[in-house]
N, C-alpha and C positions, 0 to 999 in steps of 0.2 A: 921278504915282501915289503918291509919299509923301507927300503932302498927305492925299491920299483915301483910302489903304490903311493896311493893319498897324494898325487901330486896337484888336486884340485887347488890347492892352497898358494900354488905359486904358478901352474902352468892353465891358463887361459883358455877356454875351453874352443876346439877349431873344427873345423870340417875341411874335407878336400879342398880344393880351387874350385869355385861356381865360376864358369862363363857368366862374362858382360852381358847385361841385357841386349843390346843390341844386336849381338851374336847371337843370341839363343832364338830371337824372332825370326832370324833367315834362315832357321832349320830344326828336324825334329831329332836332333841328336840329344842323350842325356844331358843335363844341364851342369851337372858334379864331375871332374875328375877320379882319379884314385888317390889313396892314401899314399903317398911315399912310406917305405917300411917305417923309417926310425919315424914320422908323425905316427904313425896308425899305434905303437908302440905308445909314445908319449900320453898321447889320447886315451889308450884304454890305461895307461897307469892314475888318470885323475880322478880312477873309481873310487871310492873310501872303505870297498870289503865290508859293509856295515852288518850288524848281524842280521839285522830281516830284510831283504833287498825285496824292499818293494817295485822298484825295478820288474822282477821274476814274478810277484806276486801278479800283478796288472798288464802280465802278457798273456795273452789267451793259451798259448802254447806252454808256459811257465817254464820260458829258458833258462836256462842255468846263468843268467847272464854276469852276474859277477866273476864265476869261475873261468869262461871263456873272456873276459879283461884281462883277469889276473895272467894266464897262457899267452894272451897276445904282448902285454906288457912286458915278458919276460923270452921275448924270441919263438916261444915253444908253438907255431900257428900250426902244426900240422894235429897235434893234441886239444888245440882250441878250437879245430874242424869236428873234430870227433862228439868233442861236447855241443857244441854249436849244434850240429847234424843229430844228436841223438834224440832232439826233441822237436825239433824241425825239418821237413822236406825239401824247403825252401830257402835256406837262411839268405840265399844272395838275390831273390826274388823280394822277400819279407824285407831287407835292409834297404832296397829302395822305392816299396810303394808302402809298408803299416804307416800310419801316422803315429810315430813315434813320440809327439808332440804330446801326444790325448793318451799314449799308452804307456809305456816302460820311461822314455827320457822326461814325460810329463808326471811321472813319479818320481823321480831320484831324487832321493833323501841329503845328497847334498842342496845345501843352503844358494838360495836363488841368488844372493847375489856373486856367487863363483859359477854357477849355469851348469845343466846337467852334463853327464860326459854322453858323449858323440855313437851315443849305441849302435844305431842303423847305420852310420858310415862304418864302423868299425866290424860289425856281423858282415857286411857286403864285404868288404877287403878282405876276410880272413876267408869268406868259398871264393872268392873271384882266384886268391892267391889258390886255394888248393885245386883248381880247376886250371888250372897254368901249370901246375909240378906235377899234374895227373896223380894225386891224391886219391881223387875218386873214380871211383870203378862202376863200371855196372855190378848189381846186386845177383849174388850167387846162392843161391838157397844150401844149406848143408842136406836138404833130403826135398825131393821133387812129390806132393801131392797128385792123387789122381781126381780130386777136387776142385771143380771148377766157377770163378764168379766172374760174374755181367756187369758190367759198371757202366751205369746209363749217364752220358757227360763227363767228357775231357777237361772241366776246368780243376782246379787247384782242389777243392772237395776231393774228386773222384782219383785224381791224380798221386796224392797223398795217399787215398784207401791202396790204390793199385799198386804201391811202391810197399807198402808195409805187407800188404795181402803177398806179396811175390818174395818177401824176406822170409814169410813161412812155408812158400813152397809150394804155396794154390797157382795154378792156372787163370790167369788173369785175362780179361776180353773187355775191353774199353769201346763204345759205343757212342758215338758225337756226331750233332747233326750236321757240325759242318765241313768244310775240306782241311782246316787243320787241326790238330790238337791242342786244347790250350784255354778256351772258353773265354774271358773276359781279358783274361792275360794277355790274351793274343787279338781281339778284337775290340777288347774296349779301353784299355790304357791306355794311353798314347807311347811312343816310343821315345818322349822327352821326360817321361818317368820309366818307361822300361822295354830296352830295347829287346827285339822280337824274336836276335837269338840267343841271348839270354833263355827265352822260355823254350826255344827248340833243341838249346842245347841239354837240358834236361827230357825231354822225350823223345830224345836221341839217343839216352841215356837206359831212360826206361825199357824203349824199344828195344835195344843191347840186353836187356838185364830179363828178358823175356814176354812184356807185356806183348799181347796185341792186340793193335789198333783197326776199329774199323770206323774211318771218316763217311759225311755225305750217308749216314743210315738215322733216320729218325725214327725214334719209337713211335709205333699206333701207325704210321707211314710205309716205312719200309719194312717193319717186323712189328709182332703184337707183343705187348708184354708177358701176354700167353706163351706164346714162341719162346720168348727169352726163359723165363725158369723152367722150360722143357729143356733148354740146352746147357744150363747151367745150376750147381747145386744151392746158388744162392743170387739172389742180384741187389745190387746196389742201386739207388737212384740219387743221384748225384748232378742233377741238370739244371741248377740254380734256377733267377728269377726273370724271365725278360720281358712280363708285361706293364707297357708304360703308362706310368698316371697323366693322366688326361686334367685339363684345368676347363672350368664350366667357364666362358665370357664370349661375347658378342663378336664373329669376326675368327672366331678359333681354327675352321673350317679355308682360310684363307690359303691363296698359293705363299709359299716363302716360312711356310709354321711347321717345324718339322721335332720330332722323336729325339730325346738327346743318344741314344743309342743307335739308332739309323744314322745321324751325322758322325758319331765317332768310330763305325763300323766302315763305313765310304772312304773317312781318311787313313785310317787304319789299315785296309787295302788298296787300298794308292799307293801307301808306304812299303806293303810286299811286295808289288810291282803288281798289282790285278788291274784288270781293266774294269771301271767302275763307270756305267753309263749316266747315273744320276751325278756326279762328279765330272764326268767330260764335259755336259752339256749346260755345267754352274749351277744345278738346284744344291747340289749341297756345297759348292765349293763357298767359301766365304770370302776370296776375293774380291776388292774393291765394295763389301758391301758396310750396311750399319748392321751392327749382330746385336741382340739382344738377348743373355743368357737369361731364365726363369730359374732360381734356385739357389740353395746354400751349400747345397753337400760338395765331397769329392769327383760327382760327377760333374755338375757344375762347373768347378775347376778345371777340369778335362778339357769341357768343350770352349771356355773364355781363350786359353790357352791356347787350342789347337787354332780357334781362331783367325788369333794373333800370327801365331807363324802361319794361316794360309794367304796373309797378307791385308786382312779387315781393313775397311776405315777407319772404324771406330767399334770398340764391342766394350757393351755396358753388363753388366750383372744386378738383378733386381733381387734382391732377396728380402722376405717381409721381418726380419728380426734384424738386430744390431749383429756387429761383428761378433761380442761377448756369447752371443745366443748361436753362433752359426755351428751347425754340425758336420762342418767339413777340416780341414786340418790349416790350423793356422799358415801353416809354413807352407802349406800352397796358396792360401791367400796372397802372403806377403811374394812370391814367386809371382803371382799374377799382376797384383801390383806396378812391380819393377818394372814387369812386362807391355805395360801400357794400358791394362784393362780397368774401368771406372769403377767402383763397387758403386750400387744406388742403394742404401742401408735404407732398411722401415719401410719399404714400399713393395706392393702387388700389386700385377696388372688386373685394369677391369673391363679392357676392350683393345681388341685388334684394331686397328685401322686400314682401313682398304675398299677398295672396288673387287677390285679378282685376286689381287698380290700386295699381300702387306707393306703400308709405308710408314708404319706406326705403332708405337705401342700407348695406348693411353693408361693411366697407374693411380693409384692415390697413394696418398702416405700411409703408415701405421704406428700406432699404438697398443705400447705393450704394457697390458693392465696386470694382472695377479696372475702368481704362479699355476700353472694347474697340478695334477695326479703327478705328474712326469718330471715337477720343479720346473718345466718353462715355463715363462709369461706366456699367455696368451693375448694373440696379436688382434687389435681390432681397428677396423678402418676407421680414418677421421674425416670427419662430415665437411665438405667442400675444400676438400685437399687436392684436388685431379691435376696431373700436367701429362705431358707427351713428349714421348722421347723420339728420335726417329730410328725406323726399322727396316731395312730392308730382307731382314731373314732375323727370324725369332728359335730359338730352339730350348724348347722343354727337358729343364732338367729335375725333374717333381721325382725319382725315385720311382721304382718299379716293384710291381706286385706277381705273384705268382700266375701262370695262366690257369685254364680249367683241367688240373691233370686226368681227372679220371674220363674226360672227354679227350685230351692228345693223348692218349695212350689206349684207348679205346679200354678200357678199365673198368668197369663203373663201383667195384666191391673197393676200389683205392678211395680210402676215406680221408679228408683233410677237414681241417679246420677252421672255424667261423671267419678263417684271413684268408682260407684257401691255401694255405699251406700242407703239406702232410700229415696226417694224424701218426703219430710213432709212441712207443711205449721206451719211456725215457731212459726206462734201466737199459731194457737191452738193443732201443733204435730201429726194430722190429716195424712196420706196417700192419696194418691192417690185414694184408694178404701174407701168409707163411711162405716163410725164406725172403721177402721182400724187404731188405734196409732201406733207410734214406738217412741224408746228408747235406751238411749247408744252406746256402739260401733257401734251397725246398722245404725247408723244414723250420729254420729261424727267420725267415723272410731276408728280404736283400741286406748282406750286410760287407764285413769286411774280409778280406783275401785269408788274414790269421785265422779269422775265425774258421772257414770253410778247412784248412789244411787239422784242426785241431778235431773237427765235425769227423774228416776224412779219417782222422786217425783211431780216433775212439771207433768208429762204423767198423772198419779194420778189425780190430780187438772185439766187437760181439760177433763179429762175421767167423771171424774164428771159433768163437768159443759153442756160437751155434754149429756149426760143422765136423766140429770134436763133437757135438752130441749126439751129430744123423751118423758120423762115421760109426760111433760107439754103440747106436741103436741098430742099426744095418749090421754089424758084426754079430752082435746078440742073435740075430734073427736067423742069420745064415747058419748059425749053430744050431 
């Protein structure tokens, strides 16, 4: 291992090849290359093996990730898939959208001035490699259950339960409201962080491995949730969060102000080749306009970005905190940056400008006073700070809230909580209603992709262990 490893100390910490900015604005292709073998090698050898890898500690999923360095550093990637995969669904999905920066690489215990080692490039190369040598297989269960579960939502939550649910042998039924499988992954990243088949060649996989999928069926719509645990011995709900926060100011209501999720779902399917009418006819295209992002997070990022490649004149991002304060991933920031897009740090809009269609955003500055409960500053406006930026399309990127589930599901005994989230019993992720799980955003409110596959997997493991106990109650009975 000392041959192989601690090479922090002399080898410089690297990433694939990024594309020139300028090449990455004429198209929505990944922005990174791949690891050549011997980098991706060198790379995972600058881990230091330390004994508490905080690393592993500060991943939702608690990857082995040392262990899988050590394996890649040493030739052995088809052994460094198996560890990789044992704790994740996802590893080659996760190594290019977690923010690595905020999780596993913004913990490594080596010393900042040698720079973490290159985690998320190095997770992405070693499935990308095993999915090239056909390493992975679909999932074969050693014994076929007569035990059936409903997985309401195809995104990465449900996706994860349904791959683990199918390794013990239950009969798995995936339910999604819309034509593909995939949920966020597939309609709300962009394809300059992760391309789309990437995510199909995994429920391609699935689909092989026995899931089945039924697209285009929405719960409370096409089937009641009644329906559903009539048909199945337990069900999942798994359908994340897709209602969007609204900002209160004068002018909101204006043509050209639009849903950060409605813009990034338009270009999203332009890039699958769909025909998108709001997009044909320029409300969502950003073409030759001024774009004004609202927001800090990751989704923000998405849409300054997407942007940029749909050709903008100019696209600003307003976010009311300092960079320090933003809760989206540095390393997209600085991506967006290179990219052409302005950050307007400390300021919030307080009026649209317009007749019928936005030409304006008017803003004031902010001020960030005392921390509050959560350790952020809390931000407050300053008295005759106002300017204007110009606008010709604004898009709200505030984060999204649960919708009304026990009204879309036609439910009303589906209990959630004062956010409107799921109410669940934490031990065993139970609802309200018996045999009813949930998972992910529904239940933690909107968060990140790890977290949902880590949701999916624990749901998995009670979904089980409740079904060992009706199988076990039902056999009693029948005697």
């Amino acid at each position: 291992m000392a041959e192989r490893m601690l090479k922090f100390v002399s080898v410089e910490k690297g990433m694939p090849d990024k594309r020139e900015p300028a090449a990455r604005r004429a198209d929505f292709d990944e922005i990174y290359g791949e690891f050549a073998r011997e980098k991706a090698a060198e790379q995972a050898g600058r881990c230091s093996q330390c004994g508490i890898p905080f690393c592993q500690v500060h991943c939702p999923l608690s990857n082995n990730i040392p262990d899988w360095l050590k394996l890649t550093a040493e030739g052995r990637l088809e052994e460094a898939y198996e560890v990789s995969s044992a704790t994740n669904n996802f590893p080659e999905i996760c190594g290019r959208i977690c923010p690595q920066d905020r999780l596993c690489e913004g913990n490594c215990v080596i010393e900042k001035g040698f720079e973490s080692v290159s985690i998320g490039a190095v997770e992405k190369y070693i499935t990308d490699t095993a999915f090239e040598r056909g390493w992975i297989r679909p999932v074969k269960p050693r014994r076929e259950l007569d035990q059936s579960v409903g997985i309401v939502g195809g995104g990465p939550g449900g996706l994860a339960a349904a791959e683990q649910l199918r390794r013990r042998g239950y009969q798995v039924q995936v339910y999604d409201r819309h034509d593909r499988i995939g949920g966020l992954l597939i309609y709300g990243i962009p394809n300059f962080k992760l391309e789309k088949h990437i995510v199909e060649r995994r429920t391609k996989l699935l689909a092989e491995s026995g899931v089945t999928f039924h697209c285009n069926v929405e719960i409370g719509r096409d089937v009641s949730l009644a329906e559903l645990r009539q048909r199945h011995d337990a069900v999942l709900i798994a359908s994340g969060v897709y209602g969007a926060r609204d900002i209160k100011a004068p002018g909101v209501g204006l043509d050209g102000i639009h849903a950060a999720l409605d813009y990034l779902v338009a270009s999203n399917r332009v890039g699958l080749g769909d025909s998108v009418p709001a997009f044909a006819d320029g409300t969502l295209d950003a073409r030759g306009k001024n774009v004004v992002v609202i927001g800090g997070g990751d989704t923000a990022m998405d849409c300054v970005r997407t942007a940029v490649r749909q050709g903008a004149k100019s696209v600003r991002c307003l976010y009311r905190r300092d960079r320090a304060n933003m809760p989206g991933s540095q390393r997209e920031v600085q991506h967006a940056e290179e990219e052409g897009v302005e950050f307007v740090w400390l300021s919030a809009p307080e009026a649209f400008l317009g007749d019928r269609r936005i030409r304006g955003v008017r803003a004031h500055r902010i001020h960030l006073g005392v921390a509050d409960s959560s350790g952020r500053q809390t931000p407050s406006a300053i008295e005759g700070s106002s300017f204007s930026v110009d606008a010709d399309m604004a898009i709200k990127a505030l984060g999204f809230d649960p919708e009304d589930l026990p009204v879309l599901f036609g439910e009303p005994a589906l209990e959630v909580t004062q956010w409107g989230t799921l109410k669940i019993n934490h031990r065993t992720m139970m609802t309200s209603l018996e045999g009813v799980f949930a998972a992910g955003d529904v239940v933690r409110g909107a968060s990140l992709v790890v977290w949902a596959v880590r949701d999916g997997r624990d749901a998995a493991d009670s979904i089980r262990t409740y079904l060992q106990a009706k199988a076990s109650a039902q056999s009693l009975a029948a005697d």
